[in-house]
N, C-alpha and C positions, 0 to 999 in steps of 0.2 A: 891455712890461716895466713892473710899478708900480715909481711912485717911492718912495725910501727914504722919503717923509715919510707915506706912505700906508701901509706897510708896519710902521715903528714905532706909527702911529694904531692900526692889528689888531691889534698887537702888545699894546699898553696894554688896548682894550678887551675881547681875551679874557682877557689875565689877571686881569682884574676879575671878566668875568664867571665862567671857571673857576680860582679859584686854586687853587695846589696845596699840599698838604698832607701834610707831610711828619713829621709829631708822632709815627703809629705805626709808620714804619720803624725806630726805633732799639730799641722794643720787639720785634720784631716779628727783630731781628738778635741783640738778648740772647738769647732765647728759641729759635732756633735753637741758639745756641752750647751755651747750659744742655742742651739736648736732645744736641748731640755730647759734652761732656762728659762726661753721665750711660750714653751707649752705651760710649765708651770705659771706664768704671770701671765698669758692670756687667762687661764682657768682660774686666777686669784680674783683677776678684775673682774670676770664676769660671775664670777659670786658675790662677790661685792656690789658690783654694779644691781644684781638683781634682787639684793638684800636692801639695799637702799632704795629701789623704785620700790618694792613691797611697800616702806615704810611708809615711805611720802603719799605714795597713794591712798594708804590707811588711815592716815592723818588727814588728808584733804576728805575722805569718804564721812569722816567722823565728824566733822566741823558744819559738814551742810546738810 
C-alpha cells in the first residue's frame, strides 16, 4: 500500500501536469438552458397559435 505522503506527491504533480479546466462548463450550461427555454416557447406559441386560428375560423364558419 503507498504511503499517504507518496500519494498526495501524484496527487500534486498531476494536477500540475493536467489541470482542469472548468471556464466552459458554465457556458456550456447557459446554453443548454437557452436551448430548453426556446423549445418550450416555440411549443407554447404554437399551441396557442393553433388554438386561436381554430377559434377565429369557427367564428367566421358560424357567421356565414
Amino acid at each position: 500500500m503507498p504511503s499517504p505522503e507518496a500519494v498526495a506527491t501524484f496527487l500534486k504533480l498531476a494536477n500540475k501536469k493536467f489541470p482542469t479546466v472548468e471556464d466552459g462548463q458554465d457556458l456550456l450550461e447557459y446554453a443548454l438552458l437557452v436551448a430548453l427555454i426556446v423549445l418550450v416557447a416555440v411549443g407554447a406559441v404554437s399551441a396557442v397559435g393553433s388554438a386561436i386560428y381554430t377559434v377565429f375560423w369557427q367564428s367566421i364558419a358560424t357567421n356565414f
